[in-house]
C-alpha positions in Angstrom: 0.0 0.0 0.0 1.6 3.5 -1.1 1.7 6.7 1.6 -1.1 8.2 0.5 -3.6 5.2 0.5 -2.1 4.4 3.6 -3.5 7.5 4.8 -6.6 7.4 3.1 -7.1 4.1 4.8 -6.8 5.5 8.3 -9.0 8.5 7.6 -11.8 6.0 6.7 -11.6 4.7 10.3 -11.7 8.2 11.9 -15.2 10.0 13.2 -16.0 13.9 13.5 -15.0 14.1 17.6 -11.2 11.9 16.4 -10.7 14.6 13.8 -11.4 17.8 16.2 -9.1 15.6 19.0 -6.2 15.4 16.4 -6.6 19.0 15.7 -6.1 19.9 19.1 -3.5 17.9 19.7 -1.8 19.5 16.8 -2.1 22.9 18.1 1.6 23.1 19.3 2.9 21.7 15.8 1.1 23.2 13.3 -0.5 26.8 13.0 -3.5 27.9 14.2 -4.3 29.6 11.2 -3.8 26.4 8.8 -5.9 23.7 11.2 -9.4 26.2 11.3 -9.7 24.9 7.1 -9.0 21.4 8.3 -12.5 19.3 8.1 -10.9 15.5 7.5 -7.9 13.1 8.3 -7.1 14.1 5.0 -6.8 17.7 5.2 -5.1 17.3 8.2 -2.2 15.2 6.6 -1.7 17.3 4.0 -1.2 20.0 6.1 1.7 18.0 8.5 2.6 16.5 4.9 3.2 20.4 3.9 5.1 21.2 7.0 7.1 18.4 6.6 6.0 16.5 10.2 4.9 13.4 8.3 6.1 11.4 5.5 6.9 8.4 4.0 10.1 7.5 5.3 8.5 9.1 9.0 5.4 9.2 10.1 6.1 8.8 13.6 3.6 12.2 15.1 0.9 10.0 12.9 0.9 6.9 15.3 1.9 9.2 18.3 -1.7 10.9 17.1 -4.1 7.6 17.0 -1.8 6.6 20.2 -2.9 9.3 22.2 -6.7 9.0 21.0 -6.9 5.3 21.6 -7.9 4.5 18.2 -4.8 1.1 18.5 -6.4 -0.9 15.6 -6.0 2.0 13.1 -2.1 1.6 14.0 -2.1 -1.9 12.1 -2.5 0.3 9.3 0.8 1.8 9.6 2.0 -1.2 10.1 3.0 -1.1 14.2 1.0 -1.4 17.2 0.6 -0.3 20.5 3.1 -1.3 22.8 5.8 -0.5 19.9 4.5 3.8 20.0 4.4 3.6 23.4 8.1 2.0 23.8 9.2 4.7 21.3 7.7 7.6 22.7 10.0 8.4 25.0 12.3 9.2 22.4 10.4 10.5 19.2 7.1 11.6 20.9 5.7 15.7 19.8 3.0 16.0 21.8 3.5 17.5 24.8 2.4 16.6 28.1 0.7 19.9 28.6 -1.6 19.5 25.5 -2.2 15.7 26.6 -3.0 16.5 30.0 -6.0 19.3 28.5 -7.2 16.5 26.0 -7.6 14.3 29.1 -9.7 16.5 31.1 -11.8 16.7 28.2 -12.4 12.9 27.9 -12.9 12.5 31.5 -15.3 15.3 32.2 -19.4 15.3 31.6 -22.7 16.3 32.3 -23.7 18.5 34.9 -19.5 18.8 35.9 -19.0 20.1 32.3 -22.0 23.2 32.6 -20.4 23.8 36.1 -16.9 24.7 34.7 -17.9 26.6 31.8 -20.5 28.6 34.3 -17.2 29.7 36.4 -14.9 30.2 33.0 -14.0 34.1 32.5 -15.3 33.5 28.9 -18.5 35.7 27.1 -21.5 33.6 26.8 -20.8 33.3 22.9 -17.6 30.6 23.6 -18.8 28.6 25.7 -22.6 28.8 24.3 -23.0 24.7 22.6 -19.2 24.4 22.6 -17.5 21.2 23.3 -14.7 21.3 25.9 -12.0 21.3 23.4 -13.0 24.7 22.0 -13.5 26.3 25.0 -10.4 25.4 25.8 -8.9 26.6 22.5 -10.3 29.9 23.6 -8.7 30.3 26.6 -5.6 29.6 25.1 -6.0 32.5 22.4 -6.6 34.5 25.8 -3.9 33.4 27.4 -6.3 32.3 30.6 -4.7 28.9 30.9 -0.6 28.4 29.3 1.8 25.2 29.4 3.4 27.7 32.6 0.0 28.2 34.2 -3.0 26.3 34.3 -4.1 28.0 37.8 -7.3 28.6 36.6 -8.4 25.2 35.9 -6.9 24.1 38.8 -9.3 26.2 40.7 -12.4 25.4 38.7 -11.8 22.0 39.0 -10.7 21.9 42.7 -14.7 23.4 43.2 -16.4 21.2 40.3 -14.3 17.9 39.7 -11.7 17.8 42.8 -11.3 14.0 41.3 -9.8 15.2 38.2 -7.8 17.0 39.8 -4.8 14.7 39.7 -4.7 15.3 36.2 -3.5 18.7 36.4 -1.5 17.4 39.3 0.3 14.8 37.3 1.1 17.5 34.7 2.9 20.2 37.1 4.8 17.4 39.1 6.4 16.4 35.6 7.2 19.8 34.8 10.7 19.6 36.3 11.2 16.2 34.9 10.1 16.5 31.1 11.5 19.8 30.1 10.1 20.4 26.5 11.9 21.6 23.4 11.3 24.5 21.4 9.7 21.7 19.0 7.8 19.9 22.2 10.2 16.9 22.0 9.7 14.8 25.2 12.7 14.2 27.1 14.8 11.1 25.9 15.2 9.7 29.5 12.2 7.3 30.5 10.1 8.9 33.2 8.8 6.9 36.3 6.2 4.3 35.5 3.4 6.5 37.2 4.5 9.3 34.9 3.6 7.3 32.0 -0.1 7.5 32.1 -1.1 10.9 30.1 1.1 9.5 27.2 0.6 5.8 27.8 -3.2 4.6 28.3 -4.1 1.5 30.0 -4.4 -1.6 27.8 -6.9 -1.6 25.5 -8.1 -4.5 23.8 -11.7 -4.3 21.5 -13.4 -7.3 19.6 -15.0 -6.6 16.7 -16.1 -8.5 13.0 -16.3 -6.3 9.7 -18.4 -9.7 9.1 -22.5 -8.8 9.0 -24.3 -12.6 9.2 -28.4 -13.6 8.8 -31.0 -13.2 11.1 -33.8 -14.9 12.0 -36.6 -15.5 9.7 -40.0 -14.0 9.7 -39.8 -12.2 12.8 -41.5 -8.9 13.9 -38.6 -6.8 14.1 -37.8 -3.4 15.1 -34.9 -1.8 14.0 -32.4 -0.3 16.8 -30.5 2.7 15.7 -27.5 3.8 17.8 -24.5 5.2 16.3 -21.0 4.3 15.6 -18.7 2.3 18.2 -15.3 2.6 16.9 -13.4 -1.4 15.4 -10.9 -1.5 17.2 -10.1 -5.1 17.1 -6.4 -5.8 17.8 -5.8 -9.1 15.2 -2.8 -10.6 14.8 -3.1 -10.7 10.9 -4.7 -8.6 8.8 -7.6 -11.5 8.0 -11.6 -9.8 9.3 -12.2 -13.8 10.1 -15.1 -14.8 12.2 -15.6 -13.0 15.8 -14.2 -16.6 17.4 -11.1 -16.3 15.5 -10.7 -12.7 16.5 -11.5 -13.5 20.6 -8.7 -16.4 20.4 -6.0 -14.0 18.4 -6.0 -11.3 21.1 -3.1 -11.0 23.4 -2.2 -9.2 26.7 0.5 -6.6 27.3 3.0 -9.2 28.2 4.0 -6.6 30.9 0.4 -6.8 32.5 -0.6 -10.4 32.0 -1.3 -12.1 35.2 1.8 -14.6 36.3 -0.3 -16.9 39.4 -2.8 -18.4 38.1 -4.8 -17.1 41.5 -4.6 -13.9 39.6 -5.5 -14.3 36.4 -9.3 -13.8 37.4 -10.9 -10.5 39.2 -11.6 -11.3 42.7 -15.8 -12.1 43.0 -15.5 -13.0 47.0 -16.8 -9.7 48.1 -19.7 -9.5 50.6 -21.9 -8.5 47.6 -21.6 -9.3 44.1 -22.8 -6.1 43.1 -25.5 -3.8 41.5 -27.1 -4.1 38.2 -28.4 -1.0 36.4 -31.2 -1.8 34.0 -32.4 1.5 31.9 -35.7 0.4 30.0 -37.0 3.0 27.9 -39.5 2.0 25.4 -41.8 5.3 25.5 -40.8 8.1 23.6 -42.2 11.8 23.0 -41.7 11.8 19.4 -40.1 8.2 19.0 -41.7 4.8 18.3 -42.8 2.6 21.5 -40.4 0.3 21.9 -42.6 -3.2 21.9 -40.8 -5.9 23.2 -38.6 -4.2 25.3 -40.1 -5.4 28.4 -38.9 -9.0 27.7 -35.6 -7.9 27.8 -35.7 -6.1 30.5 -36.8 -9.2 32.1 -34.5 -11.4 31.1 -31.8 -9.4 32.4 -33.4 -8.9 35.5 -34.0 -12.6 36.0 -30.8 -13.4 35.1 -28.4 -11.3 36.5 -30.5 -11.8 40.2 -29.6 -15.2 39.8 -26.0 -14.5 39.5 -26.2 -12.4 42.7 -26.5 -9.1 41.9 -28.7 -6.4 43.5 -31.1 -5.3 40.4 -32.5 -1.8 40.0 -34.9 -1.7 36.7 -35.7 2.4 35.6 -38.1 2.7 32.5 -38.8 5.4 30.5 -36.2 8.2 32.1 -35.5 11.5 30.1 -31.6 12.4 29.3 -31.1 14.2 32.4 -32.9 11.3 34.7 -30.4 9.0 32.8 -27.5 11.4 34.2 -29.0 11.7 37.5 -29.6 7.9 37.3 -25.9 7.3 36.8 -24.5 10.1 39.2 -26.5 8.0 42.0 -25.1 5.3 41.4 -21.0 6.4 40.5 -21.9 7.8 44.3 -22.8 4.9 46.0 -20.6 2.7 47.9 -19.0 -0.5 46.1 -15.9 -1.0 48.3 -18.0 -4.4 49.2 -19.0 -5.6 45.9 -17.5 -7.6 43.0 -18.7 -5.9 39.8 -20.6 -3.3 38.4 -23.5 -3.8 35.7 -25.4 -1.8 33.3 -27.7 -2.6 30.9 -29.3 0.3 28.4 -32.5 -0.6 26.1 -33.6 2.4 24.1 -33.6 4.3 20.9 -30.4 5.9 19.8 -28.4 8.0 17.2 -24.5 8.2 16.2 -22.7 7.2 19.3 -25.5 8.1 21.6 -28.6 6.1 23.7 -31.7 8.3 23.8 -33.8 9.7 26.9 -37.4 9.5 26.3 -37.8 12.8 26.0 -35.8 11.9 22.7 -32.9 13.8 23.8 -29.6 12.0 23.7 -27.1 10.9 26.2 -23.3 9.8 24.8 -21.8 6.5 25.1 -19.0 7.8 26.2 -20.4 9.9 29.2 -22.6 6.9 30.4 -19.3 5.2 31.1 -17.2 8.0 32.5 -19.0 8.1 35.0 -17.2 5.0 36.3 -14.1 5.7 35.9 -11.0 5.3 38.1 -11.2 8.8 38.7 -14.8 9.2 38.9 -16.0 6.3 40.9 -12.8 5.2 43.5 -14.5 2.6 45.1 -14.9 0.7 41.7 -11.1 0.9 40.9 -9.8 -2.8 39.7 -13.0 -4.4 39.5 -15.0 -5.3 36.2 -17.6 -2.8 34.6 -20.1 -4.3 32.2 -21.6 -2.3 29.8 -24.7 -3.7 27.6 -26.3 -1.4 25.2 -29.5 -2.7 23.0 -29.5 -0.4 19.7 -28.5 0.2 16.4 -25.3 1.8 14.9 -26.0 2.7 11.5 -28.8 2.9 9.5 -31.6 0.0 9.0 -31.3 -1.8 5.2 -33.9 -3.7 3.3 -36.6 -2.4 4.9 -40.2 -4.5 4.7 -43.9 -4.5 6.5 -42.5 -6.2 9.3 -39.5 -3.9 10.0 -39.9 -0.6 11.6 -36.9 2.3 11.9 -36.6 2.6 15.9 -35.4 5.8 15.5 -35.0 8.9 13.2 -32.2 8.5 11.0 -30.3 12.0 11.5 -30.2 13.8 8.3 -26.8 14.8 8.6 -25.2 11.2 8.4 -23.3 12.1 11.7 -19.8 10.0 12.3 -19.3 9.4 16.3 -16.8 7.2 17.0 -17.5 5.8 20.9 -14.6 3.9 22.4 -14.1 2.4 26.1 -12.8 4.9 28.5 -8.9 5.2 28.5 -9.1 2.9 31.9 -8.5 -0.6 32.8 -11.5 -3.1 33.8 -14.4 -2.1 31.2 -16.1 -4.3 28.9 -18.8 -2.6 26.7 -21.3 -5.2 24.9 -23.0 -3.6 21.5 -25.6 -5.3 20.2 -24.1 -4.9 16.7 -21.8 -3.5 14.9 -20.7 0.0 13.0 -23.4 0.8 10.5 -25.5 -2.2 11.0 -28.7 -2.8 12.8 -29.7 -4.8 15.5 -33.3 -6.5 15.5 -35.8 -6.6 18.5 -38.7 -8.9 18.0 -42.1 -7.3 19.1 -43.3 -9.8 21.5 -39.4 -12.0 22.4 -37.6 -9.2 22.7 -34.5 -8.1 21.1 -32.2 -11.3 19.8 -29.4 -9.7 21.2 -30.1 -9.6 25.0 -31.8 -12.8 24.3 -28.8 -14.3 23.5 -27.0 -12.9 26.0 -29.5 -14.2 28.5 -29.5 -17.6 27.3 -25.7 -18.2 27.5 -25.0 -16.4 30.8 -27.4 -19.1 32.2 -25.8 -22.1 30.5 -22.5 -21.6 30.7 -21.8 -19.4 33.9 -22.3 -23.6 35.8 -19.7 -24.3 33.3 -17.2 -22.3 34.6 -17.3 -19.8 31.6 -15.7 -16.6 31.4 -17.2 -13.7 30.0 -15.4 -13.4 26.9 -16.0 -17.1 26.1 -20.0 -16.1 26.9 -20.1 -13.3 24.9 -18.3 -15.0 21.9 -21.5 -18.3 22.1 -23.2 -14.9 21.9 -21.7 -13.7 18.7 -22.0 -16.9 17.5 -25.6 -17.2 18.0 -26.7 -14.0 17.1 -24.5 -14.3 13.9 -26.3 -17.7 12.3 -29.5 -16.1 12.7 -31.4 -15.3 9.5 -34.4 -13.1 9.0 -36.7 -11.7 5.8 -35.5 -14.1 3.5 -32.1 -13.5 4.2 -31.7 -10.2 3.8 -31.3 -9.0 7.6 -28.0 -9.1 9.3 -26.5 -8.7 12.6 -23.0 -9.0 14.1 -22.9 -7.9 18.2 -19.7 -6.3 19.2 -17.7 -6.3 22.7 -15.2 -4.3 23.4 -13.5 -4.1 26.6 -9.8 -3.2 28.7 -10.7 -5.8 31.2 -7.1 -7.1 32.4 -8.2 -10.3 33.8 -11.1 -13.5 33.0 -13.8 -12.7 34.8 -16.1 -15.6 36.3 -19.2 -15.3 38.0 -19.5 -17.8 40.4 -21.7 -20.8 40.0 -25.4 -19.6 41.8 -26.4 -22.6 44.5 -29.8 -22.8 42.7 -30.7 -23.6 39.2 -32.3 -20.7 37.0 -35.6 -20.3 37.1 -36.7 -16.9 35.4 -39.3 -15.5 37.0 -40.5 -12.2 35.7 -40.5 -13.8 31.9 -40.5 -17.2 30.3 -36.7 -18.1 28.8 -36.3 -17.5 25.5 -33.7 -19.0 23.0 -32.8 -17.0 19.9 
């Protein structure tokens, strides 16, 4: 593959939020002036092809880019991976810490935290007015408010708003002395303490994907679930798609990370409690569809993860912000005592987002920051499970017995959602980038279905989750539906750094709010 189709290649795999994060990051290397034209990957290599900052003997600041972003599959592309960028950073990385340390407050903060920081920012109503965090932060750089020598005044904000972010910043002035920069923002060639190494080195992440898009099941009612796009970032050791099975068995530790004892190669589930479960069921909408069938799901999950020993807390039909408050109370609530943590959202959606019933939407990405190391201490080195029922692209080959469960935006919008920068998440999608995902009007959606059905026969098997969810792929992927013409692939993604097990209940299943069904 030549340079340029190299790059074309990587800008194929890049969303609208990736292309304002590189820009930003570029801030310190190319000017100002040049990246307010830039509107794609493209435009943005030509100009650091212009400047001379990439090329095709070097294209170093490229992987450093997707590095820092988290976007590891794309790095295939260029023909290198993770643990080789971050092994070479210390030398050859651009970016300064300063700049990473801002991008990282902007990943990690949301919600009601966000509107509280840009309420106390010196700025006129018209840059912070629907402005996403990097561009308010732009502007009080062209202010000089915040520089790589002072950032007092987020300091103080975010001692009054977000003191748990706080050791961001932190992290960022105790490296100061250490990690003098260049004129050029070259990070110092000797290798800083490991602790050092976190705003340039994120924790392991490892996502499961399939570019493949298999049957569904015949002659159901369906509904179609829209969502929007959860970024591929499947780590393969070749450069074969292959079947999801193939893909799970491929995928390999940090070798620096993998557990050694065999006692500690799966998360500790001996707690007092095994832990809450968060079911969101919204299937009313102001504007949308009703979500028929949704109820079965909702069910399912309830029956089953009850079984497994998990406290179960089932909210339907909540509007954006009662999702938000939903998830503050629970980041707030005590889980020093408990295994896990368990979510499970059924709902309309749009591009990277779940949607309140008030039709408003809520991003992927902020439901899970919430839960974060930083966010939510008392979850630090345990599991977070993420389930989301809903679509991430558009519905094809529509017919009578297939509705759209949500609007299709006009503006084909191009989120790309990934897991949180942190250890110990798995996310479950019910389907892949620019597929659908099929709920059935009376069974419920296949997805959950099948997820239901293998927790309960093959947690007594000793199963871990990624084997489960991989029997899920598999199921969901040999289903076939309107004469072959509907498709459906789920996808997990996750940064979890050991197998997790639930332990084997005492007592057979037996659902009890719904009758078991098998997709």
């Amino acid at each position: 593959m030549d340079f340029n189709s190299m790059l074309l290649s990587i800008d194929d795999g890049l969303g609208r939020e990736d292309i304002e994060a590189l820009k930003f990051l570029c801030r310190d290397v190319l000017r100002k002036n040049k990246l307010l034209s830039v509107r794609s990957g493209q435009e943005l290599f030509q100009q650091l092809m212009t400047e001379d900052l990439i090329n095709e003997d070097n294209f170093f600041l490229l992987k450093e880019l997707l590095y820092i972003i988290n976007h590891h599959s794309l790095l295939r592309n260029l023909g290198t991976n993770k643990e080789k960028v971050q092994k070479a950073l210390p030398r050859q990385g651009r970016i300064s810490p300063y700049r990473q340390m801002l991008y990282q407050l902007s990943e990690n903060i949301a919600g009601d935290d966000e509107k509280r920081v840009y309420f106390l920012l010196p700025l006129q109503k018209k840059h912070k007015e629907n402005k996403t965090f990097l561009e308010v932060l732009c502007q009080l750089e062209r202010e000089n408010s915040i520089t790589e020598d002072d950032v007092e005044l987020l300091e103080d904000i975010f001692k009054k708003v977000a003191p748990d972010l706080l050791k961001i910043i932190e992290k960022y002035k105790e490296r100061g002395d250490k990690l003098h920069q260049t004129e050029n923002h070259l990070i110092d060639p000797s290798a800083p303490p490991e602790d050092e190494h976190e705003l340039i080195n994120p924790p392991l992440s490892i996502q499961v994907s399939s570019k493949d898009s298999e049957l569904w099941d015949k002659g159901t009612e369906s509904l179609i679930e829209h969502t929007g796009m959860i970024h591929e970032e499947a780590e393969k050791e070749d450069d074969k798609s292959g079947n999801i099975n193939h893909q799970l068995s491929d995928l390999r530790l940090n070798s620096e990370m993998t557990p050694q004892a065999n006692k500690e190669e799966f998360y500790d589930m001996n707690h007092k409690h095994r832990g809450y479960c968060l079911i969101i069921d919204n299937s009313v909408f102001m504007k949308g569809n009703r979500r028929e069938g949704s109820d079965k799901d909702a069910g399912a999950l309830s029956d089953v993860f009850s079984w497994l020993g998990l406290e179960v807390d089932i909210f339907e039909n909540l509007m954006s912000e009662q999702i938000r408050d939903c998830l503050k109370r629970f980041k707030s609530r005590d889980h020093s005592e408990r295994d896990c943590f368990v979510c499970c959202i059924l709902t309309h959606g749009e591009s990277g987002t779940v949607m309140g019933s008030d039709d408003k939407e809520v991003s992927i990405r902020e439901i899970m920051s919430y839960f974060t190391a930083i966010s939510c201490t008392s979850l630090v080195l345990k599991p977070k499970l993420f389930f989301i029922q809903a679509c991430q692209g558009k519905f094809t080959h529509p017919s009578s017995k297939v509705e759209a469960d949500a609007i299709v935006p006009e503006e084909n919008k191009k989120y790309v959602v990934n897991v949180p920068k942190d250890a110990d998440f798995l996310l479950g999608m019910s389907t892949v980038d620019g597929y659908a995902a099929y709920r059935h009007t009376r069974e419920g959606s296949w997805y959950i279905q099948a997820l239901c059905k293998n927790l309960v026969e093959l947690v007594p098997r000793g199963e871990d989750i990624l084997a489960i969810l991989t029997k899920v792929n598999k199921d969901v992927s040999l289903k076939e539906g309107q004469q072959g013409i509907l498709k459906q692939m789920p996808q997990p993604s996750y940064t979890l750094l050991k197998k997790l097990r639930f332990p084997v209940p005492d007592v057979p299943f037996r659902p009890k709010t719904c009758q078991e069904n098998s997709p």
